[in-house]
C-alpha positions as CSV (number, residue, x, y, z in Angstrom):
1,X,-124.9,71.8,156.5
2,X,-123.9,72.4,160.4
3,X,-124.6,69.5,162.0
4,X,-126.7,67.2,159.6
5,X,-125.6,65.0,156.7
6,X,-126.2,65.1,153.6
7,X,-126.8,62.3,151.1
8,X,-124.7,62.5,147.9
9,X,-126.9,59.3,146.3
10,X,-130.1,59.1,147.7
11,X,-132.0,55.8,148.2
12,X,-133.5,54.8,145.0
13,X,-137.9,54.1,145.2
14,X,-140.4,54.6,143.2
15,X,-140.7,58.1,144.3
16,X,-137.0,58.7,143.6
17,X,-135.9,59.7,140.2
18,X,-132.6,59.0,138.6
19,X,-132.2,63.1,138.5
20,X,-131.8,63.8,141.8
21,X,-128.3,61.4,141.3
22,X,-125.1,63.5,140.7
23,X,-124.1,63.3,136.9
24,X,-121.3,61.5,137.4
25,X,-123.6,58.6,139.2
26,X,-125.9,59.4,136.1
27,X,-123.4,58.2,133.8
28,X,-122.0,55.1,136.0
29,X,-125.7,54.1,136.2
30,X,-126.3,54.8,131.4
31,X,-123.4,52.5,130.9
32,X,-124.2,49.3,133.4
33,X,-128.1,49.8,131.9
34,X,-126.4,49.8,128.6
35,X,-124.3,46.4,129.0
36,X,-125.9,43.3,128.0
37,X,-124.9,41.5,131.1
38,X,-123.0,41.8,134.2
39,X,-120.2,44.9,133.8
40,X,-117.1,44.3,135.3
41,X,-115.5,47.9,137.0
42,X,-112.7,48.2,134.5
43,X,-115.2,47.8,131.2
44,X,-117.2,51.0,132.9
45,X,-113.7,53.0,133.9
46,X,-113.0,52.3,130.0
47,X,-116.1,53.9,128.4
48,X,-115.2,57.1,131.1
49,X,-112.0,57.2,129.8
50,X,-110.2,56.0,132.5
51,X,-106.7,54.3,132.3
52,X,-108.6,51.0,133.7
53,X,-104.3,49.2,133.2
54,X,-103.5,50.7,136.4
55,X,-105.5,49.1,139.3
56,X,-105.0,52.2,141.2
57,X,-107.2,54.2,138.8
58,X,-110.1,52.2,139.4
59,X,-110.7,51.8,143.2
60,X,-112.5,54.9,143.3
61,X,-114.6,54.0,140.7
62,X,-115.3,50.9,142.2
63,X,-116.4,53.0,145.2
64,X,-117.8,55.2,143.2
65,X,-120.2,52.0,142.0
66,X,-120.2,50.7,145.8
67,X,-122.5,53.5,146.8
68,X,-125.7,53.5,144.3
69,X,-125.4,49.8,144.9
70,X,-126.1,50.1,149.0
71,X,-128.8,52.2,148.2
72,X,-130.6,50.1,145.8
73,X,-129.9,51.7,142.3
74,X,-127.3,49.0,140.9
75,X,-126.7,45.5,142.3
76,X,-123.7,44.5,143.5
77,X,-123.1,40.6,142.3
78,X,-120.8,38.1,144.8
79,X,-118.2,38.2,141.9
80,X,-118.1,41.5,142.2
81,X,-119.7,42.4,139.1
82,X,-123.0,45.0,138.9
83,X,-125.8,45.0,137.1
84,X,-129.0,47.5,136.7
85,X,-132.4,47.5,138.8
86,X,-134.9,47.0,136.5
């Protein structure tokens, strides 16, 4: 795309559906929905199958989770937890 970006995760609305996220995002998004509360990074890295010991391992996830959160799909709690937007 010369010249323009692109947006990986687009702004969630009413309009937007949770297809047009990558599948990755997809599944990030299932398994805080899932939770019956607040999900720390490291319970999600666990149900990917992540090695969530090694702090290194989940930084990009947590990145990863940073992103739908700035545009609106998941909520990003001071403590750093995330939850779902109903």
């Amino acid at each position: 795309m010369a010249g323009r970006a692109v947006l990986l995760i687009p702004h969630h609305s009413d309009a937007t559906d949770e297809a047009a996220l990558p599948g990755d995002y997809r599944r990030i998004l299932a398994i805080v929905r899932e939770a019956d509360g607040p999900v720390q990074v490291r319970a999600v890295g666990e149900r990917l199958g992540l090695n969530a010991s090694v702090r290194g391992k989940l930084e990009p996830l947590r990145a990863k989770m940073t992103k739908p959160a700035d545009r609106g799909w998941l909520h990003k709690r001071p403590d750093g937890r995330f939850t779902a937007r109903r």
